[in-house]
C-alpha positions as a Markdown table, in Angstrom:
| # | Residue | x | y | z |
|---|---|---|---|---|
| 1 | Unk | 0.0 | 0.0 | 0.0 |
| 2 | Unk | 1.5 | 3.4 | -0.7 |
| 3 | Unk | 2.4 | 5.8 | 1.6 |
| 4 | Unk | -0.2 | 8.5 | 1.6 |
| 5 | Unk | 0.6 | 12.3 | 0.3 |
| 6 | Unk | 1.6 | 14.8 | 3.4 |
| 7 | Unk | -0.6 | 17.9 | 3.6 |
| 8 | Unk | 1.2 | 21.3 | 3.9 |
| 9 | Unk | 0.1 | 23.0 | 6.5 |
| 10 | Unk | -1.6 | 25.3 | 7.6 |
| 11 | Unk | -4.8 | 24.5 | 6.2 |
| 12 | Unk | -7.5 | 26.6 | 8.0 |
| 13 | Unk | -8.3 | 30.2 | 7.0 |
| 14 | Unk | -5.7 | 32.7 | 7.1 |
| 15 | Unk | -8.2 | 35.5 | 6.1 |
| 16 | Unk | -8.2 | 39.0 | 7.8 |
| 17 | Unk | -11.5 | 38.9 | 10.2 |
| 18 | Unk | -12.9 | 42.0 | 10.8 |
| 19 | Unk | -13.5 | 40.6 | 14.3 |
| 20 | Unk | -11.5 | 38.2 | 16.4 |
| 21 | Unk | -12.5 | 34.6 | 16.0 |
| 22 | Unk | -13.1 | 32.6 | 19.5 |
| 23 | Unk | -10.2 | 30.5 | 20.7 |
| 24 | Unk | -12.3 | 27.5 | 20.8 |
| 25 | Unk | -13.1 | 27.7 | 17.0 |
| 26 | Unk | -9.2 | 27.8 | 15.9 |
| 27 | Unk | -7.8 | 24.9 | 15.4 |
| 28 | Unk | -5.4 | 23.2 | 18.1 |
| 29 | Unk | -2.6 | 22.3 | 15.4 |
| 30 | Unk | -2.5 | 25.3 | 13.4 |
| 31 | Unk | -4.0 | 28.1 | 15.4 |
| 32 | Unk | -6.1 | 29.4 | 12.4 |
| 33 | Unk | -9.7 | 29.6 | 11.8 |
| 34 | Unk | -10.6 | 25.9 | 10.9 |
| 35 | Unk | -11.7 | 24.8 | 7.7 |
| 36 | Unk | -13.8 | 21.9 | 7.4 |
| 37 | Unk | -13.8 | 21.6 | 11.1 |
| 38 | Unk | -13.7 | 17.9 | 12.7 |
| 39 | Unk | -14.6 | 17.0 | 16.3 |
| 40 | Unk | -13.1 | 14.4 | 18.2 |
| 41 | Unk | -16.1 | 12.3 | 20.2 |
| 42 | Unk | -13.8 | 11.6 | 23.1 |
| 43 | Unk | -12.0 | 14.6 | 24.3 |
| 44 | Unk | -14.4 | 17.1 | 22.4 |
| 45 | Unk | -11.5 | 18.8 | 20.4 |
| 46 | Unk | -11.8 | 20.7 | 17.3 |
| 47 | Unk | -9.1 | 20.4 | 14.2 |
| 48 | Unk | -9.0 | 21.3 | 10.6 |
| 49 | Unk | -9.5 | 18.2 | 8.7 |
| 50 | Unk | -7.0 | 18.5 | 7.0 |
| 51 | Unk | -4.4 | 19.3 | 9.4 |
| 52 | Unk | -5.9 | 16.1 | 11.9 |
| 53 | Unk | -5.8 | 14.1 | 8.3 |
| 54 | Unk | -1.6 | 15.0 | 8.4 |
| 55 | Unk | -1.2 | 14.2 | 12.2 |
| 56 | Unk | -2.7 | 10.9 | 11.6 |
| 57 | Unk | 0.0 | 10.0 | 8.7 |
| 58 | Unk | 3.0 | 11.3 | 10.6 |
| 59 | Unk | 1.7 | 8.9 | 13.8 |
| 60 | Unk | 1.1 | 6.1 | 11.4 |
| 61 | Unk | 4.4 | 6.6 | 9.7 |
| 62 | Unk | 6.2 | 6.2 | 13.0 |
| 63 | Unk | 4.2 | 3.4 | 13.5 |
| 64 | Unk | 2.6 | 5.0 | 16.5 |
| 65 | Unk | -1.8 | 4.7 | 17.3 |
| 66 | Unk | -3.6 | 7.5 | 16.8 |
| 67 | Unk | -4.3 | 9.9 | 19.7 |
| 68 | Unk | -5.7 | 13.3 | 20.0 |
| 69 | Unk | -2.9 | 15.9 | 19.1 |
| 70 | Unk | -4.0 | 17.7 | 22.4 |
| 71 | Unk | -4.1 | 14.9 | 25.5 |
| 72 | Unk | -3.0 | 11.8 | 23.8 |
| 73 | Unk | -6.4 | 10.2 | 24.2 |
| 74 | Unk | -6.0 | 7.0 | 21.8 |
| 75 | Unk | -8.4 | 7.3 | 18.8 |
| 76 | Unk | -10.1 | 5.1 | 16.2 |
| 77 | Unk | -10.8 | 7.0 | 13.5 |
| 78 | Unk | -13.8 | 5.9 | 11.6 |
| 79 | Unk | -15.6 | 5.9 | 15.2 |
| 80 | Unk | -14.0 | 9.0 | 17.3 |
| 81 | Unk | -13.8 | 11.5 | 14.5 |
| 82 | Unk | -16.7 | 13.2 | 12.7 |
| 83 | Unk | -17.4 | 16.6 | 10.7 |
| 84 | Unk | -18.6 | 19.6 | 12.6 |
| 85 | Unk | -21.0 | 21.2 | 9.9 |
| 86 | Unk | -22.4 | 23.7 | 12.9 |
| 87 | Unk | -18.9 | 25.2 | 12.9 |
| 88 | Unk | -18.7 | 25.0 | 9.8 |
| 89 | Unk | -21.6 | 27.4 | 9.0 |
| 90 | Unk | -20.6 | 29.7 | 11.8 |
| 91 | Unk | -17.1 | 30.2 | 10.4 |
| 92 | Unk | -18.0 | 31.1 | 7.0 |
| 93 | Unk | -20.4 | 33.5 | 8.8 |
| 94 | Unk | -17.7 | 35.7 | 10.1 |
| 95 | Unk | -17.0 | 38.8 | 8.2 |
| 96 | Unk | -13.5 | 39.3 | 6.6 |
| 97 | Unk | -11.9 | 41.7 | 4.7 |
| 98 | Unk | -10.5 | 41.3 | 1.2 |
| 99 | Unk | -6.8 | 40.0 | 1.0 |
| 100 | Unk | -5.9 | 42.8 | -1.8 |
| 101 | Unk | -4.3 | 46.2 | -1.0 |
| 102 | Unk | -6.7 | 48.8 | -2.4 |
| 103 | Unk | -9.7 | 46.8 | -1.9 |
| 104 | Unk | -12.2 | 48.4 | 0.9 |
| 105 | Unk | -14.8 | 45.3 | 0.1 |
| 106 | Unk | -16.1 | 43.4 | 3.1 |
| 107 | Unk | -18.1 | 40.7 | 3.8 |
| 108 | Unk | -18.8 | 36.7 | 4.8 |
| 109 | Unk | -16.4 | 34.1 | 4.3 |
| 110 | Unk | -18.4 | 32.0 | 2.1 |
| 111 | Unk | -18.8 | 35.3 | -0.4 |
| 112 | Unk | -14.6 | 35.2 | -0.7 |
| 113 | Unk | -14.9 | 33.3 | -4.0 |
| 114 | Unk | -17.4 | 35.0 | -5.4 |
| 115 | Unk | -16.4 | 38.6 | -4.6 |
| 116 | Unk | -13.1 | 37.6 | -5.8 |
| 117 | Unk | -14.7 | 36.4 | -9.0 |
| 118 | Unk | -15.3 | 40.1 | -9.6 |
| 119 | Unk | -12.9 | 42.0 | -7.2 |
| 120 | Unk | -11.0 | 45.1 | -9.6 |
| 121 | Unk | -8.1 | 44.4 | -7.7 |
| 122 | Unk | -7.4 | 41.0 | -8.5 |
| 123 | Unk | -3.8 | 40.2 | -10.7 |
| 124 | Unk | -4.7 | 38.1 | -14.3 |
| 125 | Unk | -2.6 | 37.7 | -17.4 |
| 126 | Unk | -3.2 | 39.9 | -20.1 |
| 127 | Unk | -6.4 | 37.9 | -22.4 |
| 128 | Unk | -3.8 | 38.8 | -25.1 |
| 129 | Unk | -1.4 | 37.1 | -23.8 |
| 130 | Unk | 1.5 | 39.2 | -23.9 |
| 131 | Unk | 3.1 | 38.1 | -20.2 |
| 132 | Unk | 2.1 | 41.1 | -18.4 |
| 133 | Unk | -0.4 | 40.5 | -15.1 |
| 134 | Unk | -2.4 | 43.6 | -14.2 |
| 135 | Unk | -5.4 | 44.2 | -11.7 |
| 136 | Unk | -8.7 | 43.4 | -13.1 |
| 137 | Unk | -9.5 | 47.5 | -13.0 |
| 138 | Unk | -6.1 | 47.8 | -15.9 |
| 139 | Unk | -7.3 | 45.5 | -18.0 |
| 140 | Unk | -9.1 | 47.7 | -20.7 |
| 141 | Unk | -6.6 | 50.4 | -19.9 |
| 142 | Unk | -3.5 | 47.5 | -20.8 |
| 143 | Unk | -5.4 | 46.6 | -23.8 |
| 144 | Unk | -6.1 | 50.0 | -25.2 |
| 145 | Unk | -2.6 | 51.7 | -24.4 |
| 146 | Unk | -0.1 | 49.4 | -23.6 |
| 147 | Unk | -0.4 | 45.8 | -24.6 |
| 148 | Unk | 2.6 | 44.6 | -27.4 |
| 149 | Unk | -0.2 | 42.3 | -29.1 |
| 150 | Unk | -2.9 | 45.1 | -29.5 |
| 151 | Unk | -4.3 | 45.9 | -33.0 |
| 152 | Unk | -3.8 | 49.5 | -34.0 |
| 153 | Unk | -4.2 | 51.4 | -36.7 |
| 154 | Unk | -0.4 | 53.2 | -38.3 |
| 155 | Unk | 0.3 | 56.5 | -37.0 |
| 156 | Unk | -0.4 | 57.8 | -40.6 |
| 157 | Unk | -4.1 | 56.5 | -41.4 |
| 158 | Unk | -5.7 | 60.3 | -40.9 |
| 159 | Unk | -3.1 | 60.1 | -44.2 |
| 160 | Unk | -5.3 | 57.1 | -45.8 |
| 161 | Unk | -2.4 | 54.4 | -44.7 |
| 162 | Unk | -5.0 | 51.3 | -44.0 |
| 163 | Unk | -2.3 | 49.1 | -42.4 |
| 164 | Unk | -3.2 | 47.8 | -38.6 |
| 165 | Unk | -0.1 | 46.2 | -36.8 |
| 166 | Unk | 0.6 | 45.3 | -33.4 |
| 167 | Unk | 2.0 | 47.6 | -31.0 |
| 168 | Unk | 4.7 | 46.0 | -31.1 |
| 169 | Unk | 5.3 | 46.1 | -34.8 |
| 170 | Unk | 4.8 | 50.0 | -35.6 |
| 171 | Unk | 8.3 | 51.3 | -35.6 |
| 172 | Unk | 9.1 | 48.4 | -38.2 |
| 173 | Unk | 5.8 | 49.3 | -40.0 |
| 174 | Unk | 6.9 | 52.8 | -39.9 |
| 175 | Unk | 10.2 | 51.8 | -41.6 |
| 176 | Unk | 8.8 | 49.4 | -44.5 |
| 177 | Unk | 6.1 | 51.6 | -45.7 |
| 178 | Unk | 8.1 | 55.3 | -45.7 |
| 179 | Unk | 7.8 | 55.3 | -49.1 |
| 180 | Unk | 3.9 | 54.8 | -49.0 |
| 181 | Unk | 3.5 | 57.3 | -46.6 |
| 182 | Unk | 5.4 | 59.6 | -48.5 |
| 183 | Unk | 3.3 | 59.8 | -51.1 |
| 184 | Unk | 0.0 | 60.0 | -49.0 |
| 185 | Unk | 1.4 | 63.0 | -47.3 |
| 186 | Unk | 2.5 | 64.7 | -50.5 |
| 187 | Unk | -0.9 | 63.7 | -52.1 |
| 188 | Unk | -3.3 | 65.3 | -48.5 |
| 189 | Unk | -0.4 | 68.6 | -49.0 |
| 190 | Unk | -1.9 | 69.0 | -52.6 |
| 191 | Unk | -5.2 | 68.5 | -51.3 |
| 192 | Unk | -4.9 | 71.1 | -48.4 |
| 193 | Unk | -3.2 | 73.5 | -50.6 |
| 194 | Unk | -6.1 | 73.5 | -53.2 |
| 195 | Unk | -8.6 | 73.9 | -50.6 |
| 196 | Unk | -6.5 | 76.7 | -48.9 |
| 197 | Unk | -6.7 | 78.7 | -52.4 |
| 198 | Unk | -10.8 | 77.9 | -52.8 |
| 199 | Unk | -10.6 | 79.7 | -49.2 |
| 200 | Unk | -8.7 | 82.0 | -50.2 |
| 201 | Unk | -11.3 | 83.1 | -53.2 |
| 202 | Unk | -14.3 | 82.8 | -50.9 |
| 203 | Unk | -12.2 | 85.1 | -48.6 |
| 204 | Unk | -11.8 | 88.1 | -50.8 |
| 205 | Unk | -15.2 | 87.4 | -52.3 |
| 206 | Unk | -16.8 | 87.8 | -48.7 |
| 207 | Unk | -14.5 | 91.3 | -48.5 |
| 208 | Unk | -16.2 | 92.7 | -51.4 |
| 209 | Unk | -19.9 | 91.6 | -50.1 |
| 210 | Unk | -18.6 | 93.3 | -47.2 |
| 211 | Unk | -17.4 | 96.5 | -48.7 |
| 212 | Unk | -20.8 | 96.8 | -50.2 |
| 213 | Unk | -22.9 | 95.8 | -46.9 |
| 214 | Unk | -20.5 | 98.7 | -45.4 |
| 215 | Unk | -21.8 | 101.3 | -48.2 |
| 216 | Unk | -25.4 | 100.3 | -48.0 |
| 217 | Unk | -24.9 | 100.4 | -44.1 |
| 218 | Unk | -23.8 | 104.0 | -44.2 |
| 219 | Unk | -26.4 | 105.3 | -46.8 |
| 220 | Unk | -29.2 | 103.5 | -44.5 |
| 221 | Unk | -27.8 | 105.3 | -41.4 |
| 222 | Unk | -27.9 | 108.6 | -43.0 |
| 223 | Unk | -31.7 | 107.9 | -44.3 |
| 224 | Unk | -32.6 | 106.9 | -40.9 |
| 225 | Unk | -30.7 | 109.9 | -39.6 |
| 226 | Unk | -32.8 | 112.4 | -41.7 |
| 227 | Unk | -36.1 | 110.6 | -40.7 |
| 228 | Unk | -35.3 | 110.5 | -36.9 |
| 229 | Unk | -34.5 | 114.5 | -37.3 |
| 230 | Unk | -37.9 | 115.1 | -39.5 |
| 231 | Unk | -39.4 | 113.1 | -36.8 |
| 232 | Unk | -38.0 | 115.1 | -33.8 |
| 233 | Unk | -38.9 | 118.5 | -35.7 |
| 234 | Unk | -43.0 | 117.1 | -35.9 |
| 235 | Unk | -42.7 | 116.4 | -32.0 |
| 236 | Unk | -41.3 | 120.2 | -31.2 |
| 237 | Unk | -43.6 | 121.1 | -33.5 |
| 238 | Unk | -46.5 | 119.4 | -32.3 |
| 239 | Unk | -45.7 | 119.8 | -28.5 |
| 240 | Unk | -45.7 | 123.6 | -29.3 |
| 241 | Unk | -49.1 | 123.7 | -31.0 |
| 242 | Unk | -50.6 | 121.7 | -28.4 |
| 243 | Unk | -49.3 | 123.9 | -25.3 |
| 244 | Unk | -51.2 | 126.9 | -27.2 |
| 245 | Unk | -54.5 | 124.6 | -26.2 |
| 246 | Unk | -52.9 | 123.5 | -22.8 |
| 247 | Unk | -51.8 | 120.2 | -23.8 |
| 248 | Unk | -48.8 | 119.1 | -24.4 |
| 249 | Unk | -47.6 | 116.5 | -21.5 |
| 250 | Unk | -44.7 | 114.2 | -20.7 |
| 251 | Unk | -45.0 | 111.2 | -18.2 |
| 252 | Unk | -42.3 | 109.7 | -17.0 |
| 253 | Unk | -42.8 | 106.2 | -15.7 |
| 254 | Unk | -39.9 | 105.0 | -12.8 |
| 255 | Unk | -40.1 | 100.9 | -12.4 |
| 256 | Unk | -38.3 | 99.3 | -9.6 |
| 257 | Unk | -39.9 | 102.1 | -6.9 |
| 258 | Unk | -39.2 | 100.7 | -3.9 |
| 259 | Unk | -35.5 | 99.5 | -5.0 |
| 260 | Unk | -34.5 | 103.0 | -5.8 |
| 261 | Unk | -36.0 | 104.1 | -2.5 |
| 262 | Unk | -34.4 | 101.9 | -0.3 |
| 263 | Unk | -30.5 | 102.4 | -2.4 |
| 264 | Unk | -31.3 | 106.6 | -2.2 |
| 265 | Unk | -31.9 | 106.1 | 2.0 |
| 266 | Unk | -28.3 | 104.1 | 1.8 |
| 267 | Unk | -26.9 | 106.7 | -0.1 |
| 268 | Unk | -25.9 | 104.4 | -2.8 |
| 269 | Unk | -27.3 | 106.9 | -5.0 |
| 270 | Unk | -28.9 | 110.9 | -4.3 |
| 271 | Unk | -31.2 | 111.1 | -7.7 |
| 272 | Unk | -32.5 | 110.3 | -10.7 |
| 273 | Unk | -32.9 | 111.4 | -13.8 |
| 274 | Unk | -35.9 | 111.3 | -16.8 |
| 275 | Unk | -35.1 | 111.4 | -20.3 |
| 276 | Unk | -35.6 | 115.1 | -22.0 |
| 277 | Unk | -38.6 | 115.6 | -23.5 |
| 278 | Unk | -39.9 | 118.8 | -25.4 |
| 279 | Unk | -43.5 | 120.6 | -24.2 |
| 280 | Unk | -44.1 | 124.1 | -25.6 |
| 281 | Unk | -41.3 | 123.9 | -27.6 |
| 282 | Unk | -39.0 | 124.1 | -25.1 |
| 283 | Unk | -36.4 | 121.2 | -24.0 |
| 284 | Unk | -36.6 | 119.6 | -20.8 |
| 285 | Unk | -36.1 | 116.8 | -18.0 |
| 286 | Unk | -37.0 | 115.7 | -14.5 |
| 287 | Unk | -34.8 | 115.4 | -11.9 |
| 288 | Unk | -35.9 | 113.2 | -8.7 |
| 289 | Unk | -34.5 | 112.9 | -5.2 |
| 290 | Unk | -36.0 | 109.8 | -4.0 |
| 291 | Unk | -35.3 | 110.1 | -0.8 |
| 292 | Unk | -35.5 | 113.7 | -0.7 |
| 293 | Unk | -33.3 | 117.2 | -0.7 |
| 294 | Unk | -32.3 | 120.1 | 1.9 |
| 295 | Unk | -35.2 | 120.0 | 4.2 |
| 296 | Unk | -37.5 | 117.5 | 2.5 |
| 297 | Unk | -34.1 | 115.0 | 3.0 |
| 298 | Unk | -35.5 | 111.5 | 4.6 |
| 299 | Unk | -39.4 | 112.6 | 4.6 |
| 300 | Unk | -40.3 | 113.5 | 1.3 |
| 301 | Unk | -39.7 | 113.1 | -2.5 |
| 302 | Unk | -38.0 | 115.8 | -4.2 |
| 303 | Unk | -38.8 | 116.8 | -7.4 |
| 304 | Unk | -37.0 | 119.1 | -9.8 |
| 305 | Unk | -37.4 | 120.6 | -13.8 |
| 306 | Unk | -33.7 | 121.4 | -15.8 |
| 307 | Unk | -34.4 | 123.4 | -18.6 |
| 308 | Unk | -31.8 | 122.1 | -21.5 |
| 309 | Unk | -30.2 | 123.4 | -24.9 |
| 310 | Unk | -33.2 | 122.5 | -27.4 |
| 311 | Unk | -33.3 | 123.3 | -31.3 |
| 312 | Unk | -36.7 | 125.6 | -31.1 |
| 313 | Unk | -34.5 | 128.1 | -28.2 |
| 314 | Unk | -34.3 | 130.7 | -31.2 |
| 315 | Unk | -37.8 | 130.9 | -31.3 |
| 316 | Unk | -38.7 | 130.9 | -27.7 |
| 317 | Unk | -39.1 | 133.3 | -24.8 |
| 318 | Unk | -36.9 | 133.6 | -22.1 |
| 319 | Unk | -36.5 | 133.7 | -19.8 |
| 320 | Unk | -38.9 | 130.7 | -19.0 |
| 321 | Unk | -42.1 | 132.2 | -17.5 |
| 322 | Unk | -44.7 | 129.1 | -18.5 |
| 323 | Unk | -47.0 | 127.7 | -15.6 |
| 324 | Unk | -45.3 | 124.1 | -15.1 |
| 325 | Unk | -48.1 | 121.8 | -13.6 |
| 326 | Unk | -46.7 | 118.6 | -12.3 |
| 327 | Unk | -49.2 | 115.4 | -11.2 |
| 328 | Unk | -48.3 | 112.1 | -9.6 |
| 329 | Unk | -50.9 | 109.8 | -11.0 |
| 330 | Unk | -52.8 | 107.8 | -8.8 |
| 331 | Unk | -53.0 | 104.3 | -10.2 |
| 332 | Unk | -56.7 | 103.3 | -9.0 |
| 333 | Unk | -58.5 | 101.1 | -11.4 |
| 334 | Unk | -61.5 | 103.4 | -12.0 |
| 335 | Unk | -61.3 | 106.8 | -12.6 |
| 336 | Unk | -64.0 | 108.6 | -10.4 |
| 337 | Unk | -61.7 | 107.1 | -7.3 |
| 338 | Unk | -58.4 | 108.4 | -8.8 |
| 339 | Unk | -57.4 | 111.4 | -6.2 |
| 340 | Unk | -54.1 | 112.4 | -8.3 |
| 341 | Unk | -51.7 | 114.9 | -6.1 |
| 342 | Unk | -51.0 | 118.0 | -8.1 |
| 343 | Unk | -48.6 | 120.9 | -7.3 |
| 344 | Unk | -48.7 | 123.7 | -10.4 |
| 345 | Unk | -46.4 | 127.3 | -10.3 |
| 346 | Unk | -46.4 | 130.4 | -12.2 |
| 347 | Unk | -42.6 | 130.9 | -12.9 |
| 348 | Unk | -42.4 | 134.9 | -11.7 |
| 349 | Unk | -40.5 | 137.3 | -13.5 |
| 350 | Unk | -36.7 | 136.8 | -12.5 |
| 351 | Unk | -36.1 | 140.6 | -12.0 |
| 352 | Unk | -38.8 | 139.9 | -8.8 |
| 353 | Unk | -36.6 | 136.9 | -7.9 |
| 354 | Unk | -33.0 | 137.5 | -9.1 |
| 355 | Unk | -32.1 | 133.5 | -7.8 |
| 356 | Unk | -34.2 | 132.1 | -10.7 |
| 357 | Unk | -32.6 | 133.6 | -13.4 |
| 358 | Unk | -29.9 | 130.9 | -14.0 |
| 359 | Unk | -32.6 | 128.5 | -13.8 |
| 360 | Unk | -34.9 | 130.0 | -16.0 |
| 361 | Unk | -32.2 | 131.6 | -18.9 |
| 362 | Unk | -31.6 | 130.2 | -22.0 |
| 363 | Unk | -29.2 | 127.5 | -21.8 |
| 364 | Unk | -25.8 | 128.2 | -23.5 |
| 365 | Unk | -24.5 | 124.2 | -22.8 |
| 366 | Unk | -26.1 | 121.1 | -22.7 |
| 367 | Unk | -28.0 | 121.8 | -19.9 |
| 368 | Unk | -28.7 | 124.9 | -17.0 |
| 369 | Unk | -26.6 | 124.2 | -13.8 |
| 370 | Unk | -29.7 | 125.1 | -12.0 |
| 371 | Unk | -32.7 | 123.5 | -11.5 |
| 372 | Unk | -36.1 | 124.7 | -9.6 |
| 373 | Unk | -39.3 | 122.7 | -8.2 |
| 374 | Unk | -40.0 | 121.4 | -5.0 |
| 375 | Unk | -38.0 | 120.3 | -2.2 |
| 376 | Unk | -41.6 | 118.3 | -0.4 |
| 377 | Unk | -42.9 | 117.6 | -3.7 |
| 378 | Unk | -44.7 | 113.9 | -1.5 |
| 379 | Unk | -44.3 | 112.5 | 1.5 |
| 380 | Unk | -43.0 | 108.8 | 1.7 |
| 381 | Unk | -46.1 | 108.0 | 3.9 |
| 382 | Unk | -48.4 | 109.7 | 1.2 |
| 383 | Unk | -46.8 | 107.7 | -1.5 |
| 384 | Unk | -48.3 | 104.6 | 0.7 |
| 385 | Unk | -51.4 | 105.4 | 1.3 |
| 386 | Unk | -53.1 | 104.8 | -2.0 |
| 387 | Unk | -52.4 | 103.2 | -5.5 |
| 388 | Unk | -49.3 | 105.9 | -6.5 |
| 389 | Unk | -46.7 | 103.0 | -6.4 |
| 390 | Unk | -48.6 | 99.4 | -8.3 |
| 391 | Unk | -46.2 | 97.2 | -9.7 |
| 392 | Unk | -43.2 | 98.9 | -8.0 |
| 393 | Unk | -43.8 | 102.2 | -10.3 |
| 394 | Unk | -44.9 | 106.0 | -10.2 |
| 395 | Unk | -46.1 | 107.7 | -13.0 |
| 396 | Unk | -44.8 | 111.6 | -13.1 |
| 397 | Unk | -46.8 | 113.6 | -15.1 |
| 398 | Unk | -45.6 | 117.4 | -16.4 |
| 399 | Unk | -47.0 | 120.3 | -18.7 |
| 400 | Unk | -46.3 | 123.5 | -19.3 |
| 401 | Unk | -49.2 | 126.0 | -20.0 |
């Protein structure tokens, strides 16, 4: 009979556990979790099989009976020796850790194989088979970028080369076909150079559609020009004839009320201004302190006219003695409850009130550096108490008579 084959040992787990394993589930020979545990019925002791299997031989070797590694106890082995399956299941219960640096995975012993079936951080050979053994995660990466054995296509096939080599083989590639990639790069130069002088063509064709869209460009502006200025004349024109009836108005329409209020009282800014507008002829604009001036400063709304540099002046009187009449228009959705607030002056003759005359003269630049109206033109509480602010905006009304 021949002798039978020694067992290298250890042979119970030698897997990281996340927790300690009880001393009486390691295995009195080789002092590692055991693996297809075995209980001895006499003395009660557990072993791995296989390490019992090779105390057994080396005993029967020697020519020695078989006994308990730990207290001798003699031992017949189909009758004192049977598998612990309860251990068994508890073992490959316990919760380890993978063996590979990198991996974080976790879980029980009898999911090792499986998770190791997938784990990224498990070494194989290159399914080229080139030599090289890489993680799992480099395979693709391998393949793609490194691998001797992978199909590429030559350096020169954006050229119309059609040749795919091996890594590997490129630089000898490279060498036998220099002629035909000679001739493919000579041919694509040709190629780009045609296509650079068609370019060129469009190019200079697109200048002179430009040069053309530049003159047509100018003679529109200077059409539009002429209208806008026939336009503006109608407006003086019209403004004029209507203040002769006592029409004539302007309203100015300031969105984002409340904003502006609240930047004026943190003095991010001090006032506003409307854009000019012509009533009577003469050439005008607004000039708003939201949150007031001199004594109205914090309480009221200050309002202001600046008379400015119009083209009718030549025609005008001056200094300016019209009645101005300025409304803040209640926004109420019927008109019979509209209670508008109204403040209207009769500009004196400056001789009776020297101050005015710098407001009232003829402007010689773009604009007076005076300006007259009302320092308490509103209140802020006023401006709450009915419909003058509805969808964050006041409307200004002003018309000279």
């Amino acid at each position: 009979m021949s002798e039978a084959q020694a067992i290298v040992l250890p042979s119970g787990y030698e897997d990281e556990f996340v927790n300690a394993v009880e001393e009486d589930l390691l295995c009195s020979i080789c002092h590692l979790a055991l693996k297809e545990a075995v209980q001895t019925g006499k003395c009660g002791h557990r072993f791995c099989m296989q390490c019992l299997d090779e105390h057994f031989r080396r005993l029967k070797l020697k020519g020695k009976p078989l006994n308990c590694p730990v207290d001798r106890n003699i031992l017949i082995r189909d009758k004192d020796i049977f598998p612990d399956k309860a251990t068994d299941r508890k073992i490959l219960s316990f919760i380890i850790k993978c063996p590979l640096e990198g991996c974080q995975w976790t879980g029980e012993l009898r999911s090792k194989t499986s998770h190791q079936a997938k784990c990224r951080k498990v070494l194989l050979s290159c399914s080229q088979r080139c030599g090289a053994v890489i993680a799992r995660q480099e395979i693709s990466t391998h393949i793609e970028k490194e691998c001797p054995l992978s199909m590429i296509s030559c350096p020169y096939d954006h050229m119309g080369c059609p040749a795919k080599v091996h890594r590997k083989e490129v630089e000898s590639h490279l060498q036998t076909a220099l002629r035909l990639h000679l001739d493919l790069a000579c041919a694509r130069l040709r190629d780009t150079q045609g296509r650079l002088n068609d370019t060129q063509v469009q190019l200079n064709d697109t200048k002179a559609q430009l040069g053309n869209l530049q003159k047509e460009f100018k003679e529109t502006t200077r059409e539009l020009e002429k209208k806008i200025h026939a336009v503006l004349e109608k407006k003086a024109q019209y403004s004029e004839g209507n203040c002769h009836n006592h029409y004539g108005s302007f309203t100015w329409r300031i969105d984002d009320f409340n904003k502006l209020l609240e930047s004026a009282k943190s003095n991010e800014i001090t006032h506003i201004e409307s854009s000019p507008f012509y009533s009577c002829g003469y050439k005008c604009k607004l000039q708003m302190n939201p949150n007031g001036f001199s004594n109205g400063k914090g309480t009221h709304l200050s309002l202001y006219l600046v008379m400015m540099r119009g083209e009718n002046d030549a025609t005008l009187e001056w200094p300016f003695r019209k009645t101005v009449i300025i409304t803040l228009i209640d926004q109420q959705d019927t008109d019979n409850s509209k209670q508008n607030i109204v403040e209207s002056f009769h500009v004196p003759h400056p001789e009776r009130d020297p101050r005015l005359l710098e407001q009232l003269k003829r402007p010689v630049s773009v604009q007076n550096s005076s300006r007259f109206g009302y320092n308490k033109f509103v209140s802020h509480k006023a401006l709450q108490e009915r419909r003058y602010i509805a969808d964050d905006a006041i409307l200004i009304q002003v018309a000279f008579t």
